[in-house]
N, C-alpha and C positions, 0 to 999 in steps of 0.2 A: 439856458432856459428850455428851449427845443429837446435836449435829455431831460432834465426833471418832468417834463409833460411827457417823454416814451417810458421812463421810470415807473412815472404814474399808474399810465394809462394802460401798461403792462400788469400792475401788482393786482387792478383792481380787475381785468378783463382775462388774466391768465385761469384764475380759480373755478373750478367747478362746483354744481349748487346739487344737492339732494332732496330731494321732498319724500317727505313722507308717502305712504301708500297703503291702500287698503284692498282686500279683495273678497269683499261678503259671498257666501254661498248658503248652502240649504243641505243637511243632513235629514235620514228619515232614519225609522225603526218600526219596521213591521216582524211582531214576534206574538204570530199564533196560540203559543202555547200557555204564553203569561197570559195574550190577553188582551195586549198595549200595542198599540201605533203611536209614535211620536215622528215631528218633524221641528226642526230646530237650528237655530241660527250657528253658521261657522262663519269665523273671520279672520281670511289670513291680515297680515300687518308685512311691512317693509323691517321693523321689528317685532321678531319673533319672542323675545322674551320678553315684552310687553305685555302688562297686564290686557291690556287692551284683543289680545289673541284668543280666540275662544277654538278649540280644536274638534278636533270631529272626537266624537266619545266613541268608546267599545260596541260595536256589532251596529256602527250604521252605515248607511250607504248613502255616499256623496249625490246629490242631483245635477248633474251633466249639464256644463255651461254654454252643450255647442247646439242646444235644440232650443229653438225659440217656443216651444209649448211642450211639458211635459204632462203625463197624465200619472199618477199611482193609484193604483187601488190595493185595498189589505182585508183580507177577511180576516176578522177575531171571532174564533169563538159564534155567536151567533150576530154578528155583525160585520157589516162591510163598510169602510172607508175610502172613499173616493175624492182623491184632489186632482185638479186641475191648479197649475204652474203656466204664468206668460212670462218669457223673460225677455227686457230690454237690452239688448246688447250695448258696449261702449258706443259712444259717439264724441265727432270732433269739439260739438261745441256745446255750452249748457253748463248750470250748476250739475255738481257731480257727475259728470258727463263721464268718468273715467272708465268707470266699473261697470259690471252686469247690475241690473234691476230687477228684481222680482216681483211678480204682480198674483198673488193667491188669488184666482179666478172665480173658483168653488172649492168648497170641503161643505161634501155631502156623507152623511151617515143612513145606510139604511134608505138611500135617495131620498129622506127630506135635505135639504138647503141649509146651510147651516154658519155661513161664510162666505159672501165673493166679496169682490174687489177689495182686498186689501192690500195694503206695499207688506213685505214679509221679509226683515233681515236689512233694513238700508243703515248704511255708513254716511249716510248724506246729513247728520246732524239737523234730522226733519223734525218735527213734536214725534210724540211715542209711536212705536210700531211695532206689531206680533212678532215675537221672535221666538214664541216656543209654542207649541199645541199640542195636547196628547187626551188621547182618549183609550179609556179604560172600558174594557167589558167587563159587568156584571151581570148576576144573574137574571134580571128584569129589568135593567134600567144599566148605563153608561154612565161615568164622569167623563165630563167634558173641560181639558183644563184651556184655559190660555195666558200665556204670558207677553205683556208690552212692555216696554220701555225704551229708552235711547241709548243708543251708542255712543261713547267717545274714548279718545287716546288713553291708554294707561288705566280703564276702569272697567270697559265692556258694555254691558248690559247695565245702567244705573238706573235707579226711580224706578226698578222693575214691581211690575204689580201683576200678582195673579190671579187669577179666579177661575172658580170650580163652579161646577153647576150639574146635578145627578140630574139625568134625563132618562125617563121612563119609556121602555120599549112597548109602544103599542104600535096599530095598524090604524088604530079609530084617524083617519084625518084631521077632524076637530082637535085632538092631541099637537097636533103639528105648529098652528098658531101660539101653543102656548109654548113650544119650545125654542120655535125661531125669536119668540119675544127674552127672551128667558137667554137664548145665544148669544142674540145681539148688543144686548147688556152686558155679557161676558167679554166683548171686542171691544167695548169701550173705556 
């Protein structure tokens, strides 16, 4: 009896467990000459061939997971873009506690406001979240795109929905309320 219990107690306590893993980041592209700034979700996986893997695309640059605040700025053309990035590092305990968190602080064009507080990029299977942004110079006016949706295994970015919104380059201040209303509607 005492062997069928060490038998046991060996088959089921010998084995080792895997868990899956995630490790969301943030890609940008600032490219003066087209035009275009973009910022966009990357997410490595514990599998790699999973659809769930979103890579960093051609000519971006990864955003650094070891600064708890970053800042970009990107001149286009007759525009400047300005983010601010807070990032939560892991911790021991919490839902999704594993991974880095990102916190889109500001995204300013032109220093009007255009963006804060958003989560940007979570694996944390939360309601939808920005995971793409780009804005385009034109000749009097910018598109402003953004993309949300949810993350999950094997799919990526799914229920993604985006929206555009051409915004008119003036100075007039009065202009500004109708564009932050006009933004804010595009985050949603």
């Amino acid at each position: 009896m005492l062997r069928r219990i060490v038998v046991i107690t060996t088959l089921f306590s010998s084995g080792f467990a895997l868990a899956d893993s995630t490790d969301p980041g943030i890609a940008y592209k600032c490219d003066e000459h087209k035009g275009v700034f973009v910022l966009t979700a990357i997410m490595e996986t514990s599998s790699p061939d999973d659809a769930g893997e979103i890579p960093i695309e051609a000519g971006f640059r990864v955003l650094s997971k070891n600064n708890d605040s970053t800042n970009i700025t990107c001149s286009i053309k007759s525009i400047q873009v300005s983010v601010n990035f807070e990032r939560y590092p892991p911790r021991e305990r919490g839902q999704c506690s594993a991974y880095n968190h990102f916190m889109l602080r500001r995204l300013q064009v032109n220093n009007d406001s255009l963006l804060k507080d958003e989560l940007f990029n979570s694996g944390c299977f939360l309601s939808p979240v920005l995971y793409r942004i780009e804005v385009h110079a034109r000749a009097k006016a910018y598109l402003f795109k953004t993309c949300m949706g949810q993350w999950d295994w094997g799919e990526g970015y799914r229920d993604g929905k985006c929206k555009n919104a051409t915004i008119p380059l003036t100075k007039a201040s009065t202009d500004n309320a109708e564009r932050v209303k006009v933004v804010s509607e595009l985050a949603r």
